[in-house]
C-alpha positions in Angstrom: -85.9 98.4 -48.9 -87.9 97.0 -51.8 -89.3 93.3 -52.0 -90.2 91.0 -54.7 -93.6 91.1 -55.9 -94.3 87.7 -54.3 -93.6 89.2 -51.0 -95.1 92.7 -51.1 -98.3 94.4 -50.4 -99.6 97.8 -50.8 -102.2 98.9 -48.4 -105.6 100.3 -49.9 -108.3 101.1 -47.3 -106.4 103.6 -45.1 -108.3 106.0 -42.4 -106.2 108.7 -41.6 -106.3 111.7 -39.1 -108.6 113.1 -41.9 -111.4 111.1 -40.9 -112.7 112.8 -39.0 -112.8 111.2 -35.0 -112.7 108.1 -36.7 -109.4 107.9 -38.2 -106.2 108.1 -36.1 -103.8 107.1 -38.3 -100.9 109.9 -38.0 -99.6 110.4 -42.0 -95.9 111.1 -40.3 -96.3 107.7 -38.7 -97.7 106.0 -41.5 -95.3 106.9 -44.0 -92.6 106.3 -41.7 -94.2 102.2 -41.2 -95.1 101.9 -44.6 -91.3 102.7 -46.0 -89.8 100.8 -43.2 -91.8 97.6 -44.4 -90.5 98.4 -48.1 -94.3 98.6 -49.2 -94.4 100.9 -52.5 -97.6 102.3 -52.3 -100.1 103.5 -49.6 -103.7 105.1 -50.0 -105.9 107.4 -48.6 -109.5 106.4 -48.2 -110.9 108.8 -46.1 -114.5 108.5 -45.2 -116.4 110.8 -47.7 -113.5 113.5 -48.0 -110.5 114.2 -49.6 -109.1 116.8 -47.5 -106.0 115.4 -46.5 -104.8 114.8 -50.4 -102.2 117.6 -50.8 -100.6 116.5 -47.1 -100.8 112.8 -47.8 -99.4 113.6 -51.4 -96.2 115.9 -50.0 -95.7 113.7 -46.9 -95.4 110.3 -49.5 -93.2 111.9 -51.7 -91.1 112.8 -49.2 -91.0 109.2 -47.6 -90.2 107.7 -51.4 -93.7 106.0 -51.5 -96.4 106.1 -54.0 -99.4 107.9 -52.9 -102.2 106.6 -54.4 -105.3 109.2 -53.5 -109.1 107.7 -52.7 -112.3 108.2 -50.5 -114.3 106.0 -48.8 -117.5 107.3 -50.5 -120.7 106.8 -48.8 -123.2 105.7 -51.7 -127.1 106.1 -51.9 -128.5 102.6 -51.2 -129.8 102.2 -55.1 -131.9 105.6 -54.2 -131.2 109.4 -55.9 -129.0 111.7 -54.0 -131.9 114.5 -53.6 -134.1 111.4 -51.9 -134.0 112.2 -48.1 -135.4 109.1 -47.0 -134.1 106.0 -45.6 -134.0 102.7 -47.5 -135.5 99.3 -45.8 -134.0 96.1 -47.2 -134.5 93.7 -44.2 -136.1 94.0 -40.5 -133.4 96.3 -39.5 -130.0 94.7 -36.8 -126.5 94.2 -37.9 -128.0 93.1 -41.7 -129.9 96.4 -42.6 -128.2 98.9 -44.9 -125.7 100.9 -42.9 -125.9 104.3 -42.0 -130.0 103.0 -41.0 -130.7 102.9 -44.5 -128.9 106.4 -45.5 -125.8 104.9 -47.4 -123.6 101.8 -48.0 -120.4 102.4 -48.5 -117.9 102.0 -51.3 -114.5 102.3 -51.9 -112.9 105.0 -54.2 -108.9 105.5 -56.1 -108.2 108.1 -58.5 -105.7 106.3 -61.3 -104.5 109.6 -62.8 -105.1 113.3 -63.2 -108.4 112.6 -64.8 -109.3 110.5 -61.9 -108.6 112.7 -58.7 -110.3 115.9 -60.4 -113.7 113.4 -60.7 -112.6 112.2 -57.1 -112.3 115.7 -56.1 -115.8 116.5 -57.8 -117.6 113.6 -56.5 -116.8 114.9 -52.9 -118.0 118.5 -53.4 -121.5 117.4 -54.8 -121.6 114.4 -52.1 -121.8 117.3 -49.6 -123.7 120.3 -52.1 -126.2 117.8 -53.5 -126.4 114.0 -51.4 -125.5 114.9 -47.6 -128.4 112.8 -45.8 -126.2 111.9 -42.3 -123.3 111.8 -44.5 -122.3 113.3 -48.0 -123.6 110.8 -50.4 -123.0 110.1 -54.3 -125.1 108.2 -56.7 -125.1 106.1 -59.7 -125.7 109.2 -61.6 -122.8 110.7 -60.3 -120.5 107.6 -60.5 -121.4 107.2 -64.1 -120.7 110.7 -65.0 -117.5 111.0 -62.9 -116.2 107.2 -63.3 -113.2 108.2 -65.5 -109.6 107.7 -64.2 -111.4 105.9 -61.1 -111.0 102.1 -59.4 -113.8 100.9 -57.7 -114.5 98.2 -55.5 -117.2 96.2 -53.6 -116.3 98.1 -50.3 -116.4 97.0 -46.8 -119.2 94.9 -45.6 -121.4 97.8 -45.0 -120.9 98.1 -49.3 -124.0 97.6 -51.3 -122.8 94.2 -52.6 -121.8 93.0 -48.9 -125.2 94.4 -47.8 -127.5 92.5 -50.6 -125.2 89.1 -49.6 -125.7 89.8 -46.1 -129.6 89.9 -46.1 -129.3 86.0 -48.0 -130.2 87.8 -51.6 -126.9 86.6 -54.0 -129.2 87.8 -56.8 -129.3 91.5 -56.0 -125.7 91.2 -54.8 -124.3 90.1 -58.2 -126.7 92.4 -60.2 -125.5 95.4 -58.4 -122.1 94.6 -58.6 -122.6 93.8 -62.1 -123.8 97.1 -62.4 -120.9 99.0 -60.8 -118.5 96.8 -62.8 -120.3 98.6 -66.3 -120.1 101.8 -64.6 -115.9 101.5 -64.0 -114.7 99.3 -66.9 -113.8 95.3 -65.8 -110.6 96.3 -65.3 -111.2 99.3 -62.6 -113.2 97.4 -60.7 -112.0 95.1 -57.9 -114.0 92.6 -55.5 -113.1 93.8 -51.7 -111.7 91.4 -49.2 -111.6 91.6 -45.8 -110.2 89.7 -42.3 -110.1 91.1 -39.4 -111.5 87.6 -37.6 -114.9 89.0 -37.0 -118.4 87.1 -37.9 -119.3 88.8 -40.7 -116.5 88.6 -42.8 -116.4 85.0 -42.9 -120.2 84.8 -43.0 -120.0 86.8 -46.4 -117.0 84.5 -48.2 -118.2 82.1 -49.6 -120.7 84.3 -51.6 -117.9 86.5 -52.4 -115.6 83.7 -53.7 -119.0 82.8 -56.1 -119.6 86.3 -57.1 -115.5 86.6 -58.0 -116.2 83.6 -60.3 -119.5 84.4 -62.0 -118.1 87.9 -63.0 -114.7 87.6 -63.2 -113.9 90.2 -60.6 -110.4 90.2 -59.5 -110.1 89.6 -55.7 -108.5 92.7 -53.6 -107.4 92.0 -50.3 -107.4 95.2 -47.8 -107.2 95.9 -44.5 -109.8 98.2 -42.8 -106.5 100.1 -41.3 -107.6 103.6 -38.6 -104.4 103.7 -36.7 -100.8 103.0 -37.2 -99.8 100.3 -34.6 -101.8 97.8 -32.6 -100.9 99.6 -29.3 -102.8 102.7 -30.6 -106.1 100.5 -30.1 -107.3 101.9 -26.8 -106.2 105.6 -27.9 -108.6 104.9 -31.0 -111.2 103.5 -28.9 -111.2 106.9 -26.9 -111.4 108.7 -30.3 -114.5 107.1 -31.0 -115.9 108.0 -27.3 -114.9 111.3 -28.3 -117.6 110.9 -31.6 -120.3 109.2 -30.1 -120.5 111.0 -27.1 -120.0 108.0 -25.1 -118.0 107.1 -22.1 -115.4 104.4 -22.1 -117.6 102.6 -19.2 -120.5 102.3 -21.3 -120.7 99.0 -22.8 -123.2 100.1 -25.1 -120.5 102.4 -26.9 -119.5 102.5 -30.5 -116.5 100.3 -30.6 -114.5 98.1 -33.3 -114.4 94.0 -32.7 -110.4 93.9 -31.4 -107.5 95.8 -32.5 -106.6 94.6 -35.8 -107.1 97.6 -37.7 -103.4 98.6 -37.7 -100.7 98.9 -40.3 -100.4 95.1 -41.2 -96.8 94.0 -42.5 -96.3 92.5 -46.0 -95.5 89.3 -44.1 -98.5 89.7 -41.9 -101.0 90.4 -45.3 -99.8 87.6 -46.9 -99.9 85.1 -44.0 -103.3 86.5 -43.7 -104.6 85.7 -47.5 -102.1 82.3 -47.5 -105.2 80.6 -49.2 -105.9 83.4 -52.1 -102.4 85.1 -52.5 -103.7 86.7 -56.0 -105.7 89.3 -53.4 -102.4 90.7 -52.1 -100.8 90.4 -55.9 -103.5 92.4 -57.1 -102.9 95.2 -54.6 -99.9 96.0 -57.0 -101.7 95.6 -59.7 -103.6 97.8 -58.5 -100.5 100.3 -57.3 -99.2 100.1 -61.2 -102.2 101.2 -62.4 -102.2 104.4 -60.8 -100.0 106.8 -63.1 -99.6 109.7 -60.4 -101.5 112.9 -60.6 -99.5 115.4 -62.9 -99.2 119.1 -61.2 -102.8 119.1 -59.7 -101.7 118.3 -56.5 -98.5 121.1 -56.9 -98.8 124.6 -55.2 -100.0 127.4 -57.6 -100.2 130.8 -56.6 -104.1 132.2 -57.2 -103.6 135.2 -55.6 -105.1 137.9 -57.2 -103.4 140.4 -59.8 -103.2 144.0 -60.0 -102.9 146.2 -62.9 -99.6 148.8 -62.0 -98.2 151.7 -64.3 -95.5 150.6 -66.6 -92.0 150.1 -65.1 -93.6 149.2 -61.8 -94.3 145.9 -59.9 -96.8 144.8 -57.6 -94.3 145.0 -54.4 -92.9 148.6 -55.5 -96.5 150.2 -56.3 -98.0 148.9 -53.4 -94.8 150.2 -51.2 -95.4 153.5 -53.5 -98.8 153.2 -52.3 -98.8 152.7 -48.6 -96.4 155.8 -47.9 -98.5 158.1 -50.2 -101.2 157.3 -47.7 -99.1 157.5 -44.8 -98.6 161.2 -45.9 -101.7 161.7 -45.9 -102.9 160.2 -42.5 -100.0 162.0 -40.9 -99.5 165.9 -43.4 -97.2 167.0 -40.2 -94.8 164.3 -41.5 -94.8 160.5 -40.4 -93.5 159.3 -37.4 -90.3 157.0 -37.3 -92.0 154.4 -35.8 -94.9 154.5 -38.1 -92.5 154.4 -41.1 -90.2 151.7 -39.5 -93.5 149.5 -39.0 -94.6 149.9 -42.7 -91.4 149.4 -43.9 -91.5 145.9 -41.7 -95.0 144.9 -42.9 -94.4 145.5 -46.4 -91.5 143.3 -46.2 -93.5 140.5 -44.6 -96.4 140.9 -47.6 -94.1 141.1 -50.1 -92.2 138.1 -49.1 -95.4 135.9 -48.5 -96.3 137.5 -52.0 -99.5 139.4 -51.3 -98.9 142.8 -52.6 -101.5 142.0 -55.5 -104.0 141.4 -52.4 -103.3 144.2 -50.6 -104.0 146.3 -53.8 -106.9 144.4 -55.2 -108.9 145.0 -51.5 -107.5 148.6 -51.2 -109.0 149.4 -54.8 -112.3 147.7 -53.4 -112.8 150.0 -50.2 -111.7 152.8 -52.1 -114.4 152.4 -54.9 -117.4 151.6 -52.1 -116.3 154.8 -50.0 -116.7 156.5 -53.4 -119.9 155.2 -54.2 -121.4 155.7 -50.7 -121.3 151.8 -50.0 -120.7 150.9 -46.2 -117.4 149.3 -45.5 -117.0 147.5 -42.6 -114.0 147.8 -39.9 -112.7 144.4 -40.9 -111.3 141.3 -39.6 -108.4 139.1 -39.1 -104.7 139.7 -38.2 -104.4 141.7 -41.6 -107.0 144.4 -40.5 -104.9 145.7 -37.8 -101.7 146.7 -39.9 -100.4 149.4 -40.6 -100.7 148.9 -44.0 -104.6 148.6 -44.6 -104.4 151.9 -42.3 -102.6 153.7 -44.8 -104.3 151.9 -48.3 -107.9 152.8 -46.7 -108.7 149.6 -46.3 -109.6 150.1 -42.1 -110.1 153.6 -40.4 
């Protein structure tokens, strides 16, 4: 059931089960919540992956909800993402650069099809260029990339948040001034955050003042990891589970309560009472994302084989695999040899791998030939029939 603007939210920091022991936010049970609440839009923000887009894509579809794909990008803290070294900007404790000077963190949402291929290439070289503790981008990358993307100030271990939190407004508002060029002043979004902990209300008031002086438009979130507030202790475990910790340490990694669930509409905007333009502009924010064309669609890639004329992949191969069963077997093939072929080459034609088969036979075949070694091979595939008989295995 849908609600009137006024009323409605759409969530936009979400951890799934793709984060990695971080996340345990089910996308069955999410989906499920989020229609049930008549929200029309739910992202993905993932820390530094995107994984989970083609599930979270499928599974929203299917629950009539806009997906709206996005990272949680770890960031360089103003440093190159080739420099390995850690970054000092106070006397380290709770208001040092996260990640102990490795990253801050920013979040990331792909608009349109332009915007989750940059999403999607952002990832791979945060992990083949920037990975220091985590796969990290850069200002480089975010200027090159920035197209079809919405950005925001992030979470209070974010750049901005960071720079407010050490007491320098200065740097704060330069750097977000910065980002704002980089995105457009109308993709980029001042993050907001309550979960009743000290830091978030320590960083208000400069946040308020920075929304002013630069005319960014305040975006309320909700830092959500699981589904429902009785998944707390479960999530708790989860991050045992990562840290290597025991739930009796008190020393362990844990969040401050168990209010990082899938808040209600009612319960975001009870939440934001005082600045209801946050939650409005997580619908602006839903509007502006277009959807994501056929990027996201299934496409078959498997490879294609050159056959005689009048022929198809599924009939040469089947042509193939008994001329090799004759000869393996020149006293005639056995029944249960041919009944098994006949059975695998129903199950590879059906999953639509004949050009496969055929494209890896033609490979052993010219090795052998040219006196190259071919191994006995692996996987479920290796002990068919049918590599027998195309010379892929011996």
């Amino acid at each position: 059931m849908s609600r009137p603007a006024s009323e409605s939210f759409a969530h936009l920091h979400v951890h799934t089960e793709y984060s990695m022991l971080d996340g345990a936010a089910r996308l069955k049970d999410l989906f499920a919540e989020t229609a049930r609440m008549g929200m029309p839009a739910l992202a993905m923000t993932d820390h530094g992956n995107v994984f989970g887009a083609y599930d979270f894509v499928k599974q929203a579809k299917g629950a009539g909800v806009k997906p709206i794909v996005g990272m949680e990008a770890y960031v360089t803290p103003g440093t190159s993402r080739f420099d390995r070294t850690r970054v000092r900007w106070a006397d380290g404790g709770e208001d040092d650069v996260s990640g102990g000077g490795a990253y801050t963190h920013m979040t990331l949402l792909a608009k349109d099809e332009v915007g989750i291929r940059n999403l999607f290439r952002l990832a791979s070289l945060a992990s083949l260029e920037g990975y220091f503790y985590k796969p990290r981008i850069d200002r480089e990358l975010l200027s090159r990339y920035s197209a079809g993307l919405i950005g925001t100030t992030g979470c209070p271990g974010g750049e901005v948040a960071t720079w407010m939190r050490i007491g320098n407004y200065d740097k704060a508002r330069a750097s977000a001034a910065e980002f704002r060029d980089i995105f457009g002043a109308d993709n980029f979004y001042l993050e907001l955050m309550d979960h009743g902990i000290a830091i978030e209300s320590r960083l208000r008031a400069d946040q308020l003042r920075l929304s002013k002086d630069l005319g960014l438009r305040p975006l309320a979130t909700h830092d959500l990891h699981y589904t429902f507030e009785s998944d707390a202790e479960a999530h708790s475990v989860l991050l045992c589970v990562q840290s290597g910790k025991t739930m009796a340490d008190p020393k362990r990694f844990k969040f401050d309560g168990s209010d990082y669930f899938l808040k209600s509409p009612e319960g975001m905007r009870r939440l934001w009472k005082d600045l209801p333009e946050a939650c409005d502009n997580t619908l602006v924010v839903a509007e502006q994302v277009t959807g994501y064309g056929d990027v996201l669609d299934h496409q078959d890639l498997m490879p294609r084989f050159d056959v005689p004329a009048g022929m198809t992949e599924a009939s040469f191969l089947t042509e193939e695999v008994f001329r090799g069963l004759e000869r393996r077997f020149p006293g005639g093939i056995p029944d249960t040899h041919r009944k098994q072929a006949e059975y695998e080459l129903g199950v590879i034609i059906q999953m639509g791998f004949p050009g496969y088969f055929l494209v890896v036979g033609d490979l052993c075949r010219h090795a052998r030939e040219a006196g190259i070694r071919v191994g006995p091979g692996r996987g479920s595939a290796a002990g068919s029939l049918v590599a027998y008989a195309m010379g892929i295995t011996e």
